[in-house]
N, C-alpha and C positions, 0 to 999 in steps of 0.2 A: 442835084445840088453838089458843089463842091466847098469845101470846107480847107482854108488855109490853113496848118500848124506849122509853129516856129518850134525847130528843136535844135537846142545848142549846148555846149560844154561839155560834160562828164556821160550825160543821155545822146547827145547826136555822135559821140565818139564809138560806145558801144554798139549805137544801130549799124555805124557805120563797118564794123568790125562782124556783125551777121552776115551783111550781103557781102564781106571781101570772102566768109568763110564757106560762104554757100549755105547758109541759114537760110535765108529768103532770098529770091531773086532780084528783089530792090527795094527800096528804100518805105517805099511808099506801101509795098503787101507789104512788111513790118509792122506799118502803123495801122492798116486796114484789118490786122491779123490781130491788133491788140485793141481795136476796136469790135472784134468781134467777143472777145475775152471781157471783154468789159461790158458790153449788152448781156452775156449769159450771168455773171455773177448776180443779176439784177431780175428777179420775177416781174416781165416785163408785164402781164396781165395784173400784179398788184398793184403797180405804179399805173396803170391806167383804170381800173377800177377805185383808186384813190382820188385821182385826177378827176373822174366820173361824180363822184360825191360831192367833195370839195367844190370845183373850180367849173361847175355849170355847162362843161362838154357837151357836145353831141354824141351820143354811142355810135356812130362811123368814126367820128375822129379819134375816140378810144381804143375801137377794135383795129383799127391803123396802129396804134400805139404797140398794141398787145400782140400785134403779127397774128391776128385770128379774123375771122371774116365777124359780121355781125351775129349771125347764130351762135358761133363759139363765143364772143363776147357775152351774150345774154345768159346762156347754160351756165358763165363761169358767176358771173353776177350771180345768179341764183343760188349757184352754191352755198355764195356769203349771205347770202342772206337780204340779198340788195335788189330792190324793183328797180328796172327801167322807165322808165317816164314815157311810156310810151302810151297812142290810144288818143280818146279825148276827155278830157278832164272836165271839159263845160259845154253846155249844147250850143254854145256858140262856135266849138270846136269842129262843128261838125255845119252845113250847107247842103242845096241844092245846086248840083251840080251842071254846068250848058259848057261850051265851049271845048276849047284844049282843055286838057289837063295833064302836066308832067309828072311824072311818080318819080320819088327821091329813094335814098336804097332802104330807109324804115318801112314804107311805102309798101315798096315790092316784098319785102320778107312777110309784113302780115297778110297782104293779102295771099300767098301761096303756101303761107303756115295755117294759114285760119281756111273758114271756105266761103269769103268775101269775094272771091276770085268770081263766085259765081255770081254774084251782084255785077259785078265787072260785065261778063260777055252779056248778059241782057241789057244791059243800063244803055247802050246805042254808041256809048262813049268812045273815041281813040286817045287810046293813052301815048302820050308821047314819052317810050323809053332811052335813057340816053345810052349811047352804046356801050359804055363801059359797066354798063349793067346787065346788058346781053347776057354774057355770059351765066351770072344768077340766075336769071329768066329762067335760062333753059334747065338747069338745076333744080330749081324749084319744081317746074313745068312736069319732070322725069319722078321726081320723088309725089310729088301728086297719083300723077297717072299710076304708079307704083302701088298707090294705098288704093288704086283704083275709081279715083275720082276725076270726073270729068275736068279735061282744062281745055276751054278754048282761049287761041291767044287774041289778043285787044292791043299790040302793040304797034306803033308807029316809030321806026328805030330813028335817031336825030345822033349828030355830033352835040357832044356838049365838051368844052374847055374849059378845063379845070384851072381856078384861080389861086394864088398865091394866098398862100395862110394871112391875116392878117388877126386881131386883137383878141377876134370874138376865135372859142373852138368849135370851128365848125372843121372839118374836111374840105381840103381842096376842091374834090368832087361836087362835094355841096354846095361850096360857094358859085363853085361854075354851074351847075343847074338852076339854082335862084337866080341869076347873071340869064342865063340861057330863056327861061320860064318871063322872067319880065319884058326880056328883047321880044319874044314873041307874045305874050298878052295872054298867056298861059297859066291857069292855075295851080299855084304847087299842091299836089296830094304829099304829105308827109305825118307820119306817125311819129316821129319825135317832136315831143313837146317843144324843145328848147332849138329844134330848128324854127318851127312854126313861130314862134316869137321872133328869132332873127329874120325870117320872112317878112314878117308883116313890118317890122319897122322898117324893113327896105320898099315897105309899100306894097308890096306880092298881097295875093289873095290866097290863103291858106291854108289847107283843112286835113281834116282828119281823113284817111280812103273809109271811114264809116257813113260818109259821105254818099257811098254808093245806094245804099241803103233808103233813106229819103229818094233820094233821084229817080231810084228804081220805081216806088210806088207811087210819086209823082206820075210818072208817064204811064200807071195805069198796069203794070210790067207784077205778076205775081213773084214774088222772092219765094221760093221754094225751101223749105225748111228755114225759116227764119229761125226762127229759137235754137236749133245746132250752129248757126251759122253765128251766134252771138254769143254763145258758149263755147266757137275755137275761137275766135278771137280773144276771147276772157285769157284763154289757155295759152295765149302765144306767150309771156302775156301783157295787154292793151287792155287800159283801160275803159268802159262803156258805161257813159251818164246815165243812172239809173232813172231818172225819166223819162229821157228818151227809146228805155229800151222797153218802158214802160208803154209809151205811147205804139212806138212799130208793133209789139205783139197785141195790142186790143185793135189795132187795124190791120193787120194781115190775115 
């Protein structure tokens, strides 16, 4: 993005008198040097955790704010004393699963913070990851196997084009996934709430990754520790409709 500023009189004389004096080398690191002065004065993580309460955000497009990935985002949130909206709130939030299905990046964090991941490699399913998620993937994948838990991967890596912010906050990234997820007929897996509502009214099919869970025992497929595996998700933390968590444990 580029960003025009008009600077004249009394302010464009002195900038002009840095670069003759060898303050900065041009005109332009000046202003990019007092834009960076001007971000630090500012506790950018407050201003996006306000943002997050107020003004019905997506926590990607927060953690963009805050220069913190979404894990930092949520640790800091919990500081304050602030849940994420994450999880599914209604058992409507949650389906059985066929097809594609895209993971958005709320998506990918619970399923590799929680141990949903293992609903994932039995479920038969290919996730379609978009690449600019890779990277997480693998992060995840390493801090996993770390605590010693099995990860097998389920991804199918795709391009996705990130779209221009537009009214709703969502993340560029997000918007171009929903964008990406519809052109192919693709179900968005996302765990932010207030994506999943922007989804759907764009007509997307969208659901909570708890989703794995049903799909799983649908096809007959044993969930191995189910009740741990519903208690890291609790813990990431993602909400879980207590009827439905009702019903997976007297059938498992």
């Amino acid at each position: 993005m580029v960003i025009s500023v008009e600077i004249s009189g009394a302010l464009e004389r002195r900038l002009r008198r840095l670069v003759e004096l060898g303050v900065y080398p041009s005109a332009a690191e000046a202003v990019r040097e007092a834009v960076r002065t001007l971000l630090e004065r500012h506790d950018l993580r407050e201003v996006a955790l306000q943002t997050y309460v107020s003004k019905e955000a997506s926590l990607h497009y927060v953690a963009d704010i805050a220069g913190v990935g979404v894990e930092g985002m949520i640790e800091y949130m919990l500081s304050r004393g602030v849940l994420p909206a994450l999880g599914a709130l209604r058992s409507e939030d949650v389906a059985q699963l066929e097809g594609r299905v895209m993971v958005d990046p709320s998506a990918l964090l619970v399923l590799y913070k929680s141990m949903l991941h293992r609903a994932l490699a039995v479920s038969g399913l290919r996730a379609l990851l978009p690449a600019q998620l890779a990277p997480l993937a693998q992060i995840l994948e390493v801090k996993m196997a770390r605590l010693g838990v099995p990860v097998r991967s389920s991804w199918e890596e795709i391009d996705v084009e990130p779209q221009e912010e537009g009214d709703e906050l969502i993340s560029p990234l997000e918007r171009g996934i929903m964008e990406r997820a519809r052109e192919m007929g693709a179900i968005l897996l996302s765990d932010d709430v207030r994506v999943r509502l922007r989804a759907r009214r764009m007509g997307l099919r969208a659901y909570s990754s708890l989703s794995l869970i049903p799909t799983v025992m649908e096809k007959g497929e044993r969930v191995e520790e189910l009740g741990e595996i519903i208690m890291s998700v609790k813990a990431v933390p993602a909400a879980v409709p207590p009827e439905l968590e009702r019903g997976w444990l007297r059938s498992a």
